[in-house]
C-alpha positions in Angstrom: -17.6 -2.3 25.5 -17.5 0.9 24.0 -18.6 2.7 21.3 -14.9 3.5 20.4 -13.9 0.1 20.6 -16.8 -1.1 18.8 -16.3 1.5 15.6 -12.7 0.0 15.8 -13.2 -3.1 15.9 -15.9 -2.7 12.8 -13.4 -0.8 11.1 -10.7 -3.7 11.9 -12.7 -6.1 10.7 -12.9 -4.6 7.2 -9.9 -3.8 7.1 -8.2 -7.3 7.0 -11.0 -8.8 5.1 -9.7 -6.4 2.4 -6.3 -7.3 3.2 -6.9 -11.1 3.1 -9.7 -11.1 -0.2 -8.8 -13.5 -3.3 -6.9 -11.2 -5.0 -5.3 -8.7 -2.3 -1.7 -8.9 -1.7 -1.7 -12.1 0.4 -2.2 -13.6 -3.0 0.9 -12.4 -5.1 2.9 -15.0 -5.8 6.2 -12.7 -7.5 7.1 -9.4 -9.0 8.6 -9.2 -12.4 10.4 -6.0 -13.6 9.4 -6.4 -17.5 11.8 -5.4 -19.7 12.5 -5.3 -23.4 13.6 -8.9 -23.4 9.9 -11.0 -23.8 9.9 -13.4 -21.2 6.9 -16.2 -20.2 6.7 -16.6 -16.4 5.4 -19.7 -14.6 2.7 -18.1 -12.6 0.9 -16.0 -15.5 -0.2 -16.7 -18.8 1.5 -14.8 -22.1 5.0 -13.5 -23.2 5.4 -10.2 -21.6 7.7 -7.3 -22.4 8.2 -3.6 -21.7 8.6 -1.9 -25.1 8.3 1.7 -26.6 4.6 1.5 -26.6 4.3 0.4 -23.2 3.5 -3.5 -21.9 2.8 -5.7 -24.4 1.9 -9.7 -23.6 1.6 -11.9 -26.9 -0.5 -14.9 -25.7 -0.1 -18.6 -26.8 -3.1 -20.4 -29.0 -4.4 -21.8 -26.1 -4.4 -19.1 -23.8 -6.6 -16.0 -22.9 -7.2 -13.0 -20.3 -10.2 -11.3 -19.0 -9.6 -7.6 -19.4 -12.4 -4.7 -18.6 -15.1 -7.5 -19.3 -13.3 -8.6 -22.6 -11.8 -11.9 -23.5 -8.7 -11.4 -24.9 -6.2 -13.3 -27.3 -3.0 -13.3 -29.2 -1.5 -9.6 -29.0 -2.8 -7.0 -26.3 -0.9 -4.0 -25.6 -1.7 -2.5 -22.6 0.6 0.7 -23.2 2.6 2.6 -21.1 0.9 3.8 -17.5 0.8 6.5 -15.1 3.0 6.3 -12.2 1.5 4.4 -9.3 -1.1 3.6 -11.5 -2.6 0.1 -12.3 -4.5 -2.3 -14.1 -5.8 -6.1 -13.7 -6.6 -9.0 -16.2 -8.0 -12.1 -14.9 -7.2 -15.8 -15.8 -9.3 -18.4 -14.1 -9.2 -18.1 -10.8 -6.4 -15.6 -10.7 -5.7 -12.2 -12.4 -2.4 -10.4 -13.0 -1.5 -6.7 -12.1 0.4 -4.9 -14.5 1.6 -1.5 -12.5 3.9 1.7 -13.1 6.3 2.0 -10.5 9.5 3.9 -10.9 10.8 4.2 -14.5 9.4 0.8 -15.3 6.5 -1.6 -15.6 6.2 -4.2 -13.0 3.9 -7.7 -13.0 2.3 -9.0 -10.2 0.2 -12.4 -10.3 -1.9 -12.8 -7.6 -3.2 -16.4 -6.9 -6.3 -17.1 -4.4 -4.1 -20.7 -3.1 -1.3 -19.0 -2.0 0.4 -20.7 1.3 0.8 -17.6 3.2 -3.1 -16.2 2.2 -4.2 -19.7 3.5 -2.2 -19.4 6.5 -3.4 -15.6 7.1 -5.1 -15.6 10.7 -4.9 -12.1 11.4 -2.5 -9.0 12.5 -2.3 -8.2 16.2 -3.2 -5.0 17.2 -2.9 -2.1 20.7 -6.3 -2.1 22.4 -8.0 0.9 20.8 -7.8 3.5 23.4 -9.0 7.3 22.3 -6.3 8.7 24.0 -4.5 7.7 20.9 -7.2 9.8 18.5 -6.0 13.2 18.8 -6.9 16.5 17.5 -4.6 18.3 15.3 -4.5 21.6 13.0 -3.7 21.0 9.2 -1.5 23.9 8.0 -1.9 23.7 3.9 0.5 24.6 1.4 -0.4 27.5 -1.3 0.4 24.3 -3.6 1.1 20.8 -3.3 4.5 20.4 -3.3 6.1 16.8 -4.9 8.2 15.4 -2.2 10.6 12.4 -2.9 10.9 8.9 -0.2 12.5 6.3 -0.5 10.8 2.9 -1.1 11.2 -1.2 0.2 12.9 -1.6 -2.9 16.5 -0.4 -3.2 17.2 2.5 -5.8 13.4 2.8 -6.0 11.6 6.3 -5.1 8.3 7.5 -4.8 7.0 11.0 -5.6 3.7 11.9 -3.8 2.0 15.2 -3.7 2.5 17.0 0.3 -0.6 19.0 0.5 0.7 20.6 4.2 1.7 19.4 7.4 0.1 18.5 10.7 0.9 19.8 14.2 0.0 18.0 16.7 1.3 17.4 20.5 1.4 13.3 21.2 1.8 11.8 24.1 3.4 15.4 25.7 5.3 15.8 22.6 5.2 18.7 20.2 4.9 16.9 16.1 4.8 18.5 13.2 3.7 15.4 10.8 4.1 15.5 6.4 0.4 14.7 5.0 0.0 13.3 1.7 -3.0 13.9 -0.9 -4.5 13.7 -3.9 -7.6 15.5 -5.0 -10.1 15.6 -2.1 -9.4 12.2 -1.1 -8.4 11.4 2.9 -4.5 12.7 4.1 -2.4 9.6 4.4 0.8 10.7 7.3 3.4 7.3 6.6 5.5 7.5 9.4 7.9 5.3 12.0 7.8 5.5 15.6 10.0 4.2 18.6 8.2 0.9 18.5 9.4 0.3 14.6 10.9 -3.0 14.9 10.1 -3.7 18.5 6.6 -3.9 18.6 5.8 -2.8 15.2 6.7 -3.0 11.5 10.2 -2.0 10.9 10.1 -0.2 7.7 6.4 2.5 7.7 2.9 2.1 9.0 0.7 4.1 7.0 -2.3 6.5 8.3 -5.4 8.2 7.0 -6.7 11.4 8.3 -9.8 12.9 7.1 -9.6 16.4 5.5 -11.7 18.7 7.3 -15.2 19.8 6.0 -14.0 23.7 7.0 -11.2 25.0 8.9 -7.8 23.3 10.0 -8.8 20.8 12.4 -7.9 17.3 12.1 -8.6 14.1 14.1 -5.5 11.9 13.7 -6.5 8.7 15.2 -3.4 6.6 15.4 -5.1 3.4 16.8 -5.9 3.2 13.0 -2.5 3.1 11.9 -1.7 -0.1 9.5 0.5 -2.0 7.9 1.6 -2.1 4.2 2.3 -4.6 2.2 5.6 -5.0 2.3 4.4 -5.9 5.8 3.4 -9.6 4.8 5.4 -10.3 1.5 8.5 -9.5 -0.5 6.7 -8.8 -3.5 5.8 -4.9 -2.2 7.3 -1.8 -3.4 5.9 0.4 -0.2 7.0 3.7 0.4 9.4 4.8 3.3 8.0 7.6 5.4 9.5 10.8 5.0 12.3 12.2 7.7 10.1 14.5 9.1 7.9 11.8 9.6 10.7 9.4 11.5 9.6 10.0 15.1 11.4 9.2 18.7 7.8 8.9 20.8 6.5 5.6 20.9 3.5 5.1 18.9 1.7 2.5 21.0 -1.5 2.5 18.8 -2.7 0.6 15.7 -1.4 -2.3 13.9 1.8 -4.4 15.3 4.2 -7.1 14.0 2.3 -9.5 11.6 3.1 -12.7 12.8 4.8 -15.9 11.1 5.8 -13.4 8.0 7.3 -12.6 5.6 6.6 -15.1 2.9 9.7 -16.2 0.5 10.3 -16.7 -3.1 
């Protein structure tokens, strides 16, 4: 075996054990759209509403939540967040997300017992092969420019920051991919390919490319492309790769079709 295939298959690994910990997305159990309205869900402790100070949860005489180390009771506001932010606040065994997405706040419980986390044995994967990683130039922007997509949830959008584009010649072809980025962090190209739905997720697989150090050259390895969420459950508000980004070569690298998904309400 290989030295590539090893680093791939060590990279895998860790991977899906992120994917498939106690309180990944295998373990949401619904997404709730709070509102104005205050309204108790089954699979969370509290009241919870959306009001003009942000999400507030007003909790029963019995009940409590974990949040930054703190027990809390009664009244908590957690006030209005960033986009794409979030926060967490555990109950037992479980914790609940409380996220930005869009023009509203969203909650998302997240149970260790779920069915389909329990039933998790894995995503199938190409055989790493490093004609797959290839070497591209990054040509920045002056600025990053906010680019709109389209998102897994209808009437949804996204805004993320396109920092410059990479060209790159795949498989004989000639791309020219949108890279998203925030600070310094890693790019992260979403795109689809002509084995979306075939062989592949439908909707986006999602890839990281390291910045370079110094200069414009990139390694954009797509045996590590992967899945989103919205891969494995309905509860997902992934983003939809950019039209640039839609692609006609066949991307026979990285992550394919979960299998026995997605779960159901």
């Amino acid at each position: 075996m290989t030295d590539f295939t090893l680093d791939w298959q060590t990279w895998h690994r860790a991977h899906e054990e992120r994917r498939a910990s106690p309180h990944g997305f295998l373990a949401v159990t619904s997404i709730r759209w709070l509102d104005a309205e205050p309204t108790r869900f089954a699979d969370a402790p509290g009241t919870w509403h959306d009001g003009r100070h942000g999400v507030v949860v007003e909790l029963a005489e019995v009940e409590s939540l974990l949040v930054e180390g703190r027990e809390v009771t009664g009244r908590h506001l957690f006030g209005v967040l960033p986009e794409r932010d979030s926060v967490t606040a555990g109950f037992g065994d479980a914790v609940v997300e409380i996220a930005r997405r869009g023009d509203a706040h969203v909650l998302r419980p997240r149970h260790p017992d779920t069915a389909l986390r329990r039933a998790y044995a894995g995503t199938p994967a190409y055989d790493p092969d490093p004609a797959w990683a290839v070497t591209g130039r990054l040509e920045r922007y002056d600025q990053p420019v906010p680019t709109p997509v389209g998102s897994v949830v209808e009437g949804l959008e996204h805004v993320y920051d396109s920092v410059g584009e990479i060209a790159v010649d795949v498989a004989g072809t000639p791309l020219r991919l949108l890279a998203f980025g925030e600070d310094d962090g890693p790019l992260v190209v979403l795109f689809r390919d002509a084995t979306s739905g075939v062989t592949t997720y439908p909707a986006v697989r999602s890839l990281r490319v390291e910045r370079p150090a110094a200069g414009d050259e990139v390694v954009v390895d797509f045996n590590r492309a992967t899945n989103l969420p919205c891969a494995y459950t309905p509860y997902a508000t992934c983003p939809l790769p950019p039209a640039q980004n839609v692609l006609t070569v066949a991307i026979e690298a990285g992550e394919r079709l979960p299998v026995g998904l997605v779960q159901t309400e």
